[in-house]
N, C-alpha and C positions, 0 to 999 in steps of 0.2 A: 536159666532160660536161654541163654546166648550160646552157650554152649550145645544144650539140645534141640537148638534152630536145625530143622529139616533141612537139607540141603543138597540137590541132587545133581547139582555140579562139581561136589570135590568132597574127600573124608576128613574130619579133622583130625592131626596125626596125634596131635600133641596139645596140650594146653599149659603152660607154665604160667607160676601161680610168685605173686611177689609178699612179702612179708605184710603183714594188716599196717595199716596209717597208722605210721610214731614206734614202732616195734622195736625198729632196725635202732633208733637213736635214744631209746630204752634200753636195749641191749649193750650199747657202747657205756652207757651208763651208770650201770649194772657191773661192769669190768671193770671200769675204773675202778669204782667206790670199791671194788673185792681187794684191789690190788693195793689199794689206802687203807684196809683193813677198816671201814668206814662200814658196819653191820647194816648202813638203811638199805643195801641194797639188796636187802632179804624181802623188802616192803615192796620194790621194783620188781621182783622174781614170783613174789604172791599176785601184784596186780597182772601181770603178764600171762599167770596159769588162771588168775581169774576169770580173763578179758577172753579167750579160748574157750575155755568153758562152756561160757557164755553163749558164744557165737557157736556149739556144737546144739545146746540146745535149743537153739532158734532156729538152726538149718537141719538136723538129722530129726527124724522119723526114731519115735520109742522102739522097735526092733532094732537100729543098729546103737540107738544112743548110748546104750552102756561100754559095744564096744568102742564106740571113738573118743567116747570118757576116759578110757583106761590107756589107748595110745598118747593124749594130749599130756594125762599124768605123768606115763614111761616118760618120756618127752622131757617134761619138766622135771624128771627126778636126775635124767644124763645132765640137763644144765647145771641143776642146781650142784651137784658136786663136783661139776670142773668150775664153778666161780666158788666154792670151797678151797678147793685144791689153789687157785688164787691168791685167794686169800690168806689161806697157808705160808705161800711164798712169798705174799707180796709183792710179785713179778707181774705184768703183764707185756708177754712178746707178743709182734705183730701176727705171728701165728694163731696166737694164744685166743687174740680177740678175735679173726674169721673166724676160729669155730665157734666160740660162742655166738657172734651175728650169725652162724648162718641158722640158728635155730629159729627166727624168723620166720624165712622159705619154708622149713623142714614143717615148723608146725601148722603154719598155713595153710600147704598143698596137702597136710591130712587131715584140716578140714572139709575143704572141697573136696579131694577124693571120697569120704565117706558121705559126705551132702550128694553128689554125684551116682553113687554107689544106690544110695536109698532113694533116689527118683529113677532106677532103672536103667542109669548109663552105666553099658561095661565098660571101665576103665581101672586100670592099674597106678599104684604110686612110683613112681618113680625117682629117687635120687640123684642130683645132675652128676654126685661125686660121682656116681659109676662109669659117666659116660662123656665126661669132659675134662682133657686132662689140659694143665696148664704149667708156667713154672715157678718159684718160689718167693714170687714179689706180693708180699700179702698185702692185703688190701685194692690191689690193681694188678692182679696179674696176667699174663700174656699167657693166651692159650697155644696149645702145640694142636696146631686144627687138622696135621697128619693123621695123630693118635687118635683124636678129638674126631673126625671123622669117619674112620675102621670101628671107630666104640659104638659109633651113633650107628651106623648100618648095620651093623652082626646086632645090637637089641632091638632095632625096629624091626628087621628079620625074623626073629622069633619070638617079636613081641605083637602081635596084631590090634589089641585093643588099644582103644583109647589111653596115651598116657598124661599125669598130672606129675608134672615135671616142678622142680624147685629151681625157680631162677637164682640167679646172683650167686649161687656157688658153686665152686668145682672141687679140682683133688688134682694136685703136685703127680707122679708118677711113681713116688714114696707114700702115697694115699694120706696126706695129707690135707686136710679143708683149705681151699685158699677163696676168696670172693673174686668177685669182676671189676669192681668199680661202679663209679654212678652208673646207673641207670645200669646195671648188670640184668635184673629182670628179661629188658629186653634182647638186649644184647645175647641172654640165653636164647630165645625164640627165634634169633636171626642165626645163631650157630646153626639149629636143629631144622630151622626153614632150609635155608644153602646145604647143607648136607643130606637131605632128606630132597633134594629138588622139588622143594612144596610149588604150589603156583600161587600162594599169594601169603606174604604173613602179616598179622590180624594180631595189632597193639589194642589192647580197650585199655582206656584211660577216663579221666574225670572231665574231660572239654572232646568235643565234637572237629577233630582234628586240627592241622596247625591254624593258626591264623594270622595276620596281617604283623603281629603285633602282640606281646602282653595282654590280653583283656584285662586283667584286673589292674591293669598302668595305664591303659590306652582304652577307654569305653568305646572309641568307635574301631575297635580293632574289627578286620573281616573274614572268615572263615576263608582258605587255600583250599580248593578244591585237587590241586595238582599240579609236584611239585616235583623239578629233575632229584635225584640222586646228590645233586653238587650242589643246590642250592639247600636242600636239607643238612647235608654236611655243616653246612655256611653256617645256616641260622640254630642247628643245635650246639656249633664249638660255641656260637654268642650268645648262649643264654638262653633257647629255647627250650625249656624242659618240655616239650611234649616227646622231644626225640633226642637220644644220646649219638655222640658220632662213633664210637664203636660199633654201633646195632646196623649203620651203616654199608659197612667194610663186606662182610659174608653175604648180603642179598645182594648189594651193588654186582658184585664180583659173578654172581650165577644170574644177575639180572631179573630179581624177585620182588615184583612188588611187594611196596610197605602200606598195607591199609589202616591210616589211626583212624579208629572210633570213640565215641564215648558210649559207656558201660549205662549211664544212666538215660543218654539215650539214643540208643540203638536206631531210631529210624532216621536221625542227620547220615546225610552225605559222608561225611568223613573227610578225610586226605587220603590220596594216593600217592605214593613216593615211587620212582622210578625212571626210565628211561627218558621221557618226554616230560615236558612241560608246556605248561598254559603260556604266551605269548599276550597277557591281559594286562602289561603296563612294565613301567620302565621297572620298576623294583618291586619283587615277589614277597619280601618280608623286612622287618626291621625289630631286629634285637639286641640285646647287654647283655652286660656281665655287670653287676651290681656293686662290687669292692674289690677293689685291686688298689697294686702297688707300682710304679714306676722308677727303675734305677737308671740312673743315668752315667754312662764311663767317658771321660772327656778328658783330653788332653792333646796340648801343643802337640806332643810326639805319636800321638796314635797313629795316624797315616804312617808314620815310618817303621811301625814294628809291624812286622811281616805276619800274616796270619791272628792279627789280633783279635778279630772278629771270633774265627774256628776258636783260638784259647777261651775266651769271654764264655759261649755258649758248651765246649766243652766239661769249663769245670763248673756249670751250673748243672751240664747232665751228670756229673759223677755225683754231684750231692743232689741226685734228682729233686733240683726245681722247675716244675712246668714251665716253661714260657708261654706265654700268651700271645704276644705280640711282641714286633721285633721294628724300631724306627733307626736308619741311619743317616747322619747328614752327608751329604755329598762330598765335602770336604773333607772327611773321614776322621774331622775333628770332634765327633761324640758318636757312640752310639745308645740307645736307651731302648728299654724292653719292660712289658708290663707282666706281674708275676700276680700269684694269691698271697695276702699281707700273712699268711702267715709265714711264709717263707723268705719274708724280707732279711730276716736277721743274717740266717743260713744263706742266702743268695751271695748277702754284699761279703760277707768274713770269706767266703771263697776263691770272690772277685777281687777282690785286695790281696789274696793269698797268692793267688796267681800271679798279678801284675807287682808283688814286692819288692823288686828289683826297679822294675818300672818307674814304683812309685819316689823310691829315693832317690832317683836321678832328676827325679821331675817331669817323669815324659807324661806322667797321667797324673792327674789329681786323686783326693778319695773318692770314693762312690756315693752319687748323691741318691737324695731318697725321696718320694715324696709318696704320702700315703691319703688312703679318700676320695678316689679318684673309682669312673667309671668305664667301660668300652661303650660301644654304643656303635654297629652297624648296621647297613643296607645291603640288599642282597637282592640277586636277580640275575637270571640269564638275559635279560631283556636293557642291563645295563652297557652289554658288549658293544662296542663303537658308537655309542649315543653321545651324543656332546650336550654338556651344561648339565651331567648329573651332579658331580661334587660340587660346581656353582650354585647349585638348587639347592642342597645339604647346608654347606657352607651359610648361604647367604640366609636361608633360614636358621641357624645356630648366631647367626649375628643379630638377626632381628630379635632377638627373644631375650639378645645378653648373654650368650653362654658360648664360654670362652673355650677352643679348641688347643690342649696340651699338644699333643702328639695327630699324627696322619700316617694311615698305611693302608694302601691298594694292590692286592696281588693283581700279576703282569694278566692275567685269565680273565680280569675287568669284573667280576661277580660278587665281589666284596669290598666296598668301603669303608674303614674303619677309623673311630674318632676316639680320643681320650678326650674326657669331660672332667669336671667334677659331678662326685656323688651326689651331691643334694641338688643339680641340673639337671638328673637323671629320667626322674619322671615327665618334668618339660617339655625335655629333648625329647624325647620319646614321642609325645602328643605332639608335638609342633614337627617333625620331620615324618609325622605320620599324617597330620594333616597335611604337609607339602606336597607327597608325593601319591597321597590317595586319595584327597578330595582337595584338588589344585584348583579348583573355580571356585570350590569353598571357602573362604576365609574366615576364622570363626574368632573372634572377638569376645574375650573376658573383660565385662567393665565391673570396676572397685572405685562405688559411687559414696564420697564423701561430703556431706551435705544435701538435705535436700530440701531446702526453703523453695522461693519462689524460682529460680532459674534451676538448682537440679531437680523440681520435680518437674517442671516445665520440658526438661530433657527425657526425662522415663517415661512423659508422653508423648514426645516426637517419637523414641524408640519403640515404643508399643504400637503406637501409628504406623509405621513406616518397617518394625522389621519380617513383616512375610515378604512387601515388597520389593524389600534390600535379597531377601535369600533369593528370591525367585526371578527376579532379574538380572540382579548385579553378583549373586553368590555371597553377600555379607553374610553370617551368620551373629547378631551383635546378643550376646547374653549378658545379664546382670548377676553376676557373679557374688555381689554383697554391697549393700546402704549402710551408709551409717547416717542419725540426725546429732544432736548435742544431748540425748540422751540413752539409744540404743542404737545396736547392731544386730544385722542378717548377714548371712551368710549360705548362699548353695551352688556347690561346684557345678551341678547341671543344669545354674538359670533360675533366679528369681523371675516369677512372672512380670511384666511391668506393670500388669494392671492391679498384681494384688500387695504390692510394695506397701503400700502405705498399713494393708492391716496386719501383715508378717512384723514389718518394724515396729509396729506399736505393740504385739503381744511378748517380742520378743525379750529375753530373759538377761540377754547379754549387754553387758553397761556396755556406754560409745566411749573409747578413748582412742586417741589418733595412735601412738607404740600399739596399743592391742591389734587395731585394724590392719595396720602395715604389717604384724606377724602373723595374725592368720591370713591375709593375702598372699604373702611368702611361703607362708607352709603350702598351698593348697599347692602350688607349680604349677597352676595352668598358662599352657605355652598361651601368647599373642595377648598378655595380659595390661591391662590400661587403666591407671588409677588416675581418676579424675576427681579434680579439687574445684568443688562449686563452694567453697568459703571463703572468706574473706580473711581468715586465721593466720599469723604469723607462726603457731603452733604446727599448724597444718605444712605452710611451706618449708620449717625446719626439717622436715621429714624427708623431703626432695629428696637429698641425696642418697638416703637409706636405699629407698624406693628403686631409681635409678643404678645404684649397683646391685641389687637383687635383678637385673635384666628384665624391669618394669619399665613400661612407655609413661609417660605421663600428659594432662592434656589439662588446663584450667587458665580460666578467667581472672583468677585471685595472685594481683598483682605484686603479693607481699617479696615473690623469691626474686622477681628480674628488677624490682626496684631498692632494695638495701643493697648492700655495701658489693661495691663492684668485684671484690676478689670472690665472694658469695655467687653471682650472677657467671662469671669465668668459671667458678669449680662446676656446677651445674654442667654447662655446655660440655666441657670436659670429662665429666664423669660419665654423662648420655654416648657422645661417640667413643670413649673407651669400651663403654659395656656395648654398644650397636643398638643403643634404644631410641626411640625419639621421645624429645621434650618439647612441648608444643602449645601454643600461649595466641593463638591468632587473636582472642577476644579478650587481651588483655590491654588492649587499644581499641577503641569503633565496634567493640559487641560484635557483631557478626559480617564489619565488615571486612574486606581482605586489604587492611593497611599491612601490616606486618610481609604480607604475601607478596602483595605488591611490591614493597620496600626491596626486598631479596632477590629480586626478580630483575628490575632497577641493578642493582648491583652485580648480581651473577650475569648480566649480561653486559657487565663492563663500563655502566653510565655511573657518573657524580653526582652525587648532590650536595646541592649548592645552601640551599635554603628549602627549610620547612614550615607552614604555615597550619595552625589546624584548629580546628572548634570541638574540642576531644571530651567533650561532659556533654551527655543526651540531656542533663538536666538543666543544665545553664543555657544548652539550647534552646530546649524549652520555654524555661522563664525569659529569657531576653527577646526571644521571638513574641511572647505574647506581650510583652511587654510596653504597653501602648495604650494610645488614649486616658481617660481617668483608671485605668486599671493601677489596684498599688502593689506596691512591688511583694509587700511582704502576703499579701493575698494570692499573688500568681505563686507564689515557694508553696506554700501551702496547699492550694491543690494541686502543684507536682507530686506533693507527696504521695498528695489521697490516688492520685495515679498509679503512684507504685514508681513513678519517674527517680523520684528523688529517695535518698537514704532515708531511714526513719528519724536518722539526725540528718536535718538539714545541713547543718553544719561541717558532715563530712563533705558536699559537696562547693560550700559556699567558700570554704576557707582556700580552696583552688588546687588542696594537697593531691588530691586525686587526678589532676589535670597534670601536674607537674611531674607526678609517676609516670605518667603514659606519654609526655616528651621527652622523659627521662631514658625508658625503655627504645623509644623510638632515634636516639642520640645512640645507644649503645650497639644497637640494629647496624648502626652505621659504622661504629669503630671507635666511636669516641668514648676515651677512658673515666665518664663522668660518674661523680657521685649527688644523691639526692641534693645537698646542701648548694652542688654549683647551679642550682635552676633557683633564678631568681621567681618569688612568688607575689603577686598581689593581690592580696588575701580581699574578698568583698564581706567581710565581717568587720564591724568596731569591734575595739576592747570590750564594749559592755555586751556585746551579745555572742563574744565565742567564750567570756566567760559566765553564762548563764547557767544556772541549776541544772535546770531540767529541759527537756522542749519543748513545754507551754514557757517557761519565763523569757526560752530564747525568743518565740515568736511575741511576748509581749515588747521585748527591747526591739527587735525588726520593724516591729511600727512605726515606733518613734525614729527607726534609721531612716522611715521611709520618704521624706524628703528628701534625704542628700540623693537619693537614688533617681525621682524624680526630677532635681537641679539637674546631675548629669543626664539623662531621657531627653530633658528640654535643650540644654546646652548641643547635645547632638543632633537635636531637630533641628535647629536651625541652622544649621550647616547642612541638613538635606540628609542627614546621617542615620544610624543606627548603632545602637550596643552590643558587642558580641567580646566573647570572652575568648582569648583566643592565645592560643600555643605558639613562639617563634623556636624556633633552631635554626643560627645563622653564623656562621665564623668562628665554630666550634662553642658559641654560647648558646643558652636557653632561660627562656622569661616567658613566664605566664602573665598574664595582668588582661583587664577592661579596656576594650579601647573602641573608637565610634570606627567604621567604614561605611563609603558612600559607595552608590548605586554602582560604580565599576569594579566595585571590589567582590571577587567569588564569593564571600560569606555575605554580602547584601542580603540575596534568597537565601534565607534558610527556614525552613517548615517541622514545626512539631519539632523531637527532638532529636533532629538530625545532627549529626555530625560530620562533615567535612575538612577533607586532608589534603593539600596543597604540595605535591613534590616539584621543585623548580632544581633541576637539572639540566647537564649540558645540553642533554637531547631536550627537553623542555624547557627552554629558556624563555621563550617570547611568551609562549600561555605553556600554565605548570597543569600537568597532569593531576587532575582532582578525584578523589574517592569520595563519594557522599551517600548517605543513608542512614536513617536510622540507628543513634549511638546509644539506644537504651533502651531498656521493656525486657522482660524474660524470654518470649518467644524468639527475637532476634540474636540471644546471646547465646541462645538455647540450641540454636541453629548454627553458632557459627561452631560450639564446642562438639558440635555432634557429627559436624564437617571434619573437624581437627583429630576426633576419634578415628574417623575413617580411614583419616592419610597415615593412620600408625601401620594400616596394614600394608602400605603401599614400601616398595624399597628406593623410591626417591626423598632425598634431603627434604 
């Protein structure tokens, strides 16, 4: 149909026709296994005249079908006994295998020709051998476009219809088959365009021309409407298969538009490739190259050997291996170049062959190697004299955790290129495609663990709150996957927040914390944030996994900054290695900014002297209300039914919980403390921290509840009050009960407030106080969903 689209602005001269999906790498196949004397690839040669067949009787009309029956046979009868003749020898030269690939094209374009034929187009077949000569580099050969262009003029001369040309092969000048290389197809069409002075050539492919980006890496990649010549260049040597950089060279040169379309569906836009380009943002596309290899040549003596550089890449071209890229360090004490791994072997024996001499002097070490590894650039004419592109690149590769091997920027500013690792790849890609395409957008993957009373309390501040967050602020915050203590979800494009609860309960996947933290890792969504609403020492083991996979992390769940101090240092450590943040604001005050504060205090150069603080919403609680004939163990009790208090009271009464978050807030500071130097004064008796269950705890509380009472009274009459309270003073710390009168900050304190006490140089006379609200899910709920946000932010 695309073909006999009416068109009464230009004739089509030419149609070149590429081998059917999977043919080409059937055919290599096919040659091998003949040359292994390996018979299956008789079964390769039958599916291939099958699949033909096939496709004649589904396209041709009963008048011609019998004759293009019998072409596809002929066809299949020349293959089949030159991969006889193969097999015979057990030989297979590079020669050997273009001809057999090119039976691909050959049988292809006499499909279409006779499908063509039998709806009424006059068109001819055509053979490119006829009219393309090249010279004897099989597999990739270099066309002689003198010859190559006298062939193409003298048969469009005398050839007027329509021709159905065979891309991807040619003929030596000894007539010969040789192929073109990747994407040869097109690269036929762009010979025959530039020599033919077409005015426009017309790629149909499977995507509706180039885009932003990978689509199937990148879901928000975006259609290019149009694109210079050099920036096409750019983003096909990187990985863009919609366009080869051969296909290039011949229309650049006569200055030919390249129109890609998609075949399936003709009425997109397309791309335009050519002279001009769109002027629509700083960078026009970002592409890879998916595995590659990195050598590295280094030695003391390289500056001093003259020309070392020219020898290094010389004798990689005698043993033709591509280079990809080329890094040198200024000191001219390494250079290193990224190749295709499969040519690592063959690269380095060359490179060491060359510098032999070299190397037993010492001037050069061996050649190092490192394999797994990805490119990954950006591209743009709109990058020329802009400042803080590779800052924006860079600082977003940091934020994500993914670590930059190598850097290279040609002097022309249109290309900047990264070495990654491979399994960064996909990440990279989404995260420096969000940077630089939707830069108001910030889009946030969260990997929610737990979801009792404060992380469900969080998926409905985010359901609340995120059209608002997009539509104001640009957050885009998605749920990326729940887990409870007995299943997992999981979906890269956003669990709903509202429908969380009935996904996770049908879903089929057991919860274990190793399983979660692996498929969060698999999935590589860039600006990713796992957040810990458990209480799990299980859960904080995992920290560090998390964190060097260039995950942020954000939680309440005290377990990782309060064990063992060299535990608490690798953390910090491993987050600024990878460029993640690690972020714990409500692991002190629920939602209020003690932590924040603290750093703030500090980064601007003040001491602190002494810490004071009422760090348990629950002990707030209960000693707030703690008055009149009220008894004590009555007030614990409905903290609980509050939701104030643990479901074991006893986590909170024993003070262990108080003593973590002085503990955390000593370390905030510099001091090298572990859990055991915090003195505790536990408000439990022996008989009730060792009770059963917690009915028999609250039955033994009863009976404590005089002593509790004695002190209540003993305070009263000194005008006093009971508050449980936090010191850090002279590099110690103690938790313990103690009474304070009306001038002391924790006097007032309301419901289950918490209040922080920083006495510093700058506040010496009256300390800087934090107070509010130290407990309840909504306010913890609030502060983790703040701490989420700042992951997206590039401040500490």
């Amino acid at each position: 149909a695309i073909v006999r689209k009416k068109d009464t602005r230009a004739q089509i001269a030419a149609v070149v026709v590429s081998a059917m999906s999977g043919v080409t790498d059937q055919l290599i196949e096919l040659a091998v296994r003949a040359a292994q004397k390996d018979r299956s690839y008789r079964d390769i040669l039958k599916k291939i005249g099958e699949r033909h067949v096939r496709t004649v009787k589904k396209l041709v009309g009963s008048k011609r079908r019998a004759h293009a029956q019998k072409e596809i046979e002929a066809l299949m009868g020349y293959l089949r006994e030159v991969a006889t003749g193969v097999e015979l020898v057990q030989e297979l030269s590079p020669g050997a295998l273009d001809y057999i690939v090119s039976y691909g094209e050959r049988l292809s374009a006499h499909v279409l020709h006779e499908a063509l034929l039998d709806r009424g187009v006059a068109c001819e077949y055509l053979n490119a051998r006829e009219i393309i000569t090249t010279d004897d580099n099989f597999g990739e050969a270099v066309v002689d476009f003198r010859a190559t262009n006298r062939a193409i003029a003298r048969h469009f001369k005398t050839h007027k219809k329509l021709q159905v040309v065979t891309g991807f092969i040619a003929s030596t000048a000894q007539k010969k088959t040789t192929t073109l290389g990747r994407g040869g197809s097109d690269y036929t069409a762009s010979i025959l365009g530039a020599a033919l002075n077409a005015s426009v050539i017309e790629i149909w492919t499977d995507v509706s021309g180039v885009y932003t980006a990978d689509p199937r890496k990148v879901p928000g990649a975006l259609p290019i409407k149009v694109m210079s010549y050099e920036e096409a260049v750019e983003m096909s040597y990187f990985g863009a298969k919609v366009i080869h950089p051969p296909t290039m060279a011949p229309a650049m040169q006569k200055k030919i538009p390249i129109l890609i379309k998609n075949t399936f569906e003709p009425e997109k836009t397309g791309t335009v490739i050519g002279t001009k380009t769109e002027s629509n943002g700083l960078v026009k596309g970002i592409s890879s190259i998916g595995d590659l290899a990195v050598l590295l040549v280094e030695g003391s003596g390289l500056q001093r050997i003259r020309g070392a550089s020219g020898r290094v890449f010389g004798a990689l071209a005698r043993a033709r291996v591509n280079v990809i890229m080329i890094t040198q360090s200024s000191s001219q004490h390494s250079v290193s170049f990224a190749i295709a791994p499969k040519d690592v072997e063959r690269a380095r024996e060359v490179v060491e062959e060359e510098f032999s001499l070299e190397r037993r002097s010492g001037l050069i070490g061996p050649v190092k190697m490192e394999r797994n590894l990805s490119i990954l650039a950006i591209v743009g004419e709109g990058m020329k004299e802009r400042r803080g592109i590779a800052g924006r690149l860079f600082s977003t590769l940091g934020r994500n955790g993914i670590n930059v091997i190598a850097i290279a920027q040609g002097s022309s500013e249109l290309n900047i290129s990264v070495v990654i690792r491979k399994e960064d790849q996909v990440k990279a890609l989404n995260a420096v495609h969000a940077a630089f395409f939707a830069p108001d957008q910030r889009i946030l993957n969260i990997f929610l663990i737990g979801t009792g009373v404060v992380g469900g309390a969080l998926l409905s501040q985010i359901a609340a709150q995120a059209s608002k967050l997009e539509r104001e602020h640009g957050f885009s915050v998605r749920v990326a996957g729940v887990a409870d203590v007995k299943r997992m979800h999981f979906n890269p494009a956003g669990i709903p927040p509202r429908e969380w609860r009935k996904l996770l309960a049908t879903s089929r996947t057991k919860s274990n914390v190793s399983g979660f933290v692996a498929a969060m890792k698999a999935m590589e969504l860039p600006n990713s944030v796992f957040v810990d609403c458990t209480a799990s020492q299980r859960v904080a083991d995992a920290y560090l996994s998390v964190l060097r996979a260039g995950i942020s992390i954000v939680t309440p769940n005290k377990c990782a900054n309060s064990g063992s101090l060299a535990s608490y240092r690798a953390l910090r450590e491993v987050a600024a290695r990878h460029g993640v943040k690690f972020l714990y604001e409500t692991n002190v005050g629920a939602g209020l900014p003690v932590i924040g504060t603290l750093r703030d205090l500090l980064l601007s150069g003040d001491t602190v002297e002494k810490i004071e603080a009422v760090l348990s919403g629950t002990l707030s609680y209960i000693f707030d209300n703690f008055e009149g004939e009220k008894r004590f163990s009555d007030i614990v009790r409905k903290a609980r039914e509050l939701g104030y208090a643990e479901p074991d009271p006893r986590n909170d009464l024993s003070g262990l919980d108080v003593a973590r978050k002085i503990l955390i807030l000593a370390r905030e500071i510099g001091l090298p403390m572990e859990l055991n130097d915090v003195k505790v004064e536990s408000l439990l008796s022996k008989r009730a921290a060792g009770a059963k269950n917690v009915e028999k705890f609250f039955d033994v509380l009863k009976r404590d509840d005089a002593a509790f009472e004695k002190k209540k009274r003993a305070a009263a009459r000194e005008r006093k009050v009971l508050r449980y309270i936090a010191t850090l003073k002279n590099g110690k710390a103690a938790v313990r009960l103690e009474a304070v009168d009306s001038k002391h900050p924790f006097y007032a304190l309301y419901g289950n407030d918490n209040v922080i006490a920083f006495f510093t140089d700058r506040y010496k006379k009256s300390p800087l106080i934090v107070q509010g609200p130290g407990a309840g899910a909504d306010v913890t709920a609030a502060g983790i969903f703040a701490d989420i946000l700042r992951t997206a932010s590039n401040a500490l």
